[in-house]
Phi, psi and omega in degrees: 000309166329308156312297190306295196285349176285335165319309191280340175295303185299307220299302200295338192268345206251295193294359154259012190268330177312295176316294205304323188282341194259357156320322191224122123008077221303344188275332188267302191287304152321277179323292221276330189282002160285305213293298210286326196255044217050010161085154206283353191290325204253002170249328178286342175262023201265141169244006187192163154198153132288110187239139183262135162206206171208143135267145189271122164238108184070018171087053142232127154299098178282092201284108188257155160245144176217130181237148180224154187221156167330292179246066167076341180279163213190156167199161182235136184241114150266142184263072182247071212110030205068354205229152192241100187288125180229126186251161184037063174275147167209120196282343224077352148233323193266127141273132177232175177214151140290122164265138224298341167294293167293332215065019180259129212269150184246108184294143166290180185260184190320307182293328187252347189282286186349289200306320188259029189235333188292305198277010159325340198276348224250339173289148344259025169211102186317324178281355198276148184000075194273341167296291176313342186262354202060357182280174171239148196232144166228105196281129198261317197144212189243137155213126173291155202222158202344065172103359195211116196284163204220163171273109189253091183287120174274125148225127154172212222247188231283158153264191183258192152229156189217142169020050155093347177255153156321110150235158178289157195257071153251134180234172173250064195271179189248092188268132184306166205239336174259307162278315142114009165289173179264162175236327169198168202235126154251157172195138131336123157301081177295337183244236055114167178330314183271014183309129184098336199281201189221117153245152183227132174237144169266125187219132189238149152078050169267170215232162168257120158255131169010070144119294180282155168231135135212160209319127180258359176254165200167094189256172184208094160202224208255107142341101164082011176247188167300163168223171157247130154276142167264133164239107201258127165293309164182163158249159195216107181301115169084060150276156158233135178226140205295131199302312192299341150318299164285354201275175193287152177260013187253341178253013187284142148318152194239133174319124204289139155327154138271000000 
């Protein structure tokens, strides 16, 4: 008997987190997190951004700038030791990195340059007019995520190549159940030591910039693991930055003679 009502005690909670999910719309759930964070018109004219933050490594504040552009080029500048390192740069055709053993900026190969030409469609969201992109959103249902219940949205997108193969593109976000931001993000590690694992980025504290909100908290790590905090200091909408910031530095221009 015992057995029985806890099955059924199981039963009632998974059809009412279900019933709970079918209230709302995977579209309706996409509209209100447009709707809460400045509406899809201000976001579609958005061309840029900048985030000043910092990460804790070993008890040292590291300073980082990330920059993202409209039309896909992007860089992350760590400030480290005096010295300023820049990593996952992409211009619109080249990805480059420093590499931290020489200090010599490094191209990636082909499969990852494709790949980072792939997420160009994701400025300045993924979910923004996310149809028009092939993608796909599947409303899973409800789960809490610290204390808050949430919308657990599938969405996805075009695939990759990973070592020469096709693999799927997918994620999991987590829509606040009230307000309708993500809170967090899963996605499967496909590559690199942790290859299998689930990584989760966490998003907290959002803030209004000229219009917009976005999350001023920011964990990156392992599902049921360690994370790193991102600690964003600020952001700056529409910067303007100079083309020569992305370029390969073996491919910069050189001063013209007189």
């Amino acid at each position: 008997m015992r057995k029985f009502q806890l099955l059924f005690a199981a039963f009632a909670v998974i059809t009412l987190s279900y019933a709970s999910a079918q209230d709302v719309t995977v579209d309706e759930i996409i509209d209100g997190y447009f709707e809460s964070t400045g509406g899809k018109d201000a976001w579609r004219n958005l061309k840029g951004m900048k985030i000043s933050a910092k990460v804790n490594q070993g008890g040292m504040e590291i300073p980082l700038e990330i920059v993202q552009l409209a039309d896909g080029k992007q860089y992350t500048k760590i400030t480290f030791q005096g010295m300023e390192i820049k990593q996952g740069v992409f211009d619109g055709e080249t990805m480059w990195s420093t590499n931290f053993q020489s200090m010599k900026a490094e191209k990636a190969d082909t499969e990852t340059t494709e790949n980072s030409k792939l997420d160009m469609n994701d400025f300045p969201d993924s979910f923004l007019d996310y149809k028009d992109k092939g993608y796909t959103a599947e409303l899973l249902g409800t789960e809490t995520i610290d204390g808050a219940e949430t919308y657990k949205v599938k969405l996805t997108k075009e695939p990759r190549m990973l070592d020469g193969k096709e693999v799927e593109d997918v994620s999991f976000y987590y829509f606040d159940a009230e307000s309708f931001v993500p809170l967090a993000v899963d996605q499967e590690i496909k590559a690199g030591p942790q290859a299998g694992a689930i990584g989760r980025s966490t998003m907290s504290d959002y803030q209004e910039v000229e219009g917009l909100y976005f999350p001023f908290s920011m964990t990156q790590g392992i599902k049921d693991g360690p994370s790193q905090p991102l600690m964003i200091e600020s952001i700056e909408v529409n910067p303007e930055i100079d083309a020569a910031a992305f370029a390969f530095p073996a491919e910069q221009a050189s001063p013209t003679g007189n």
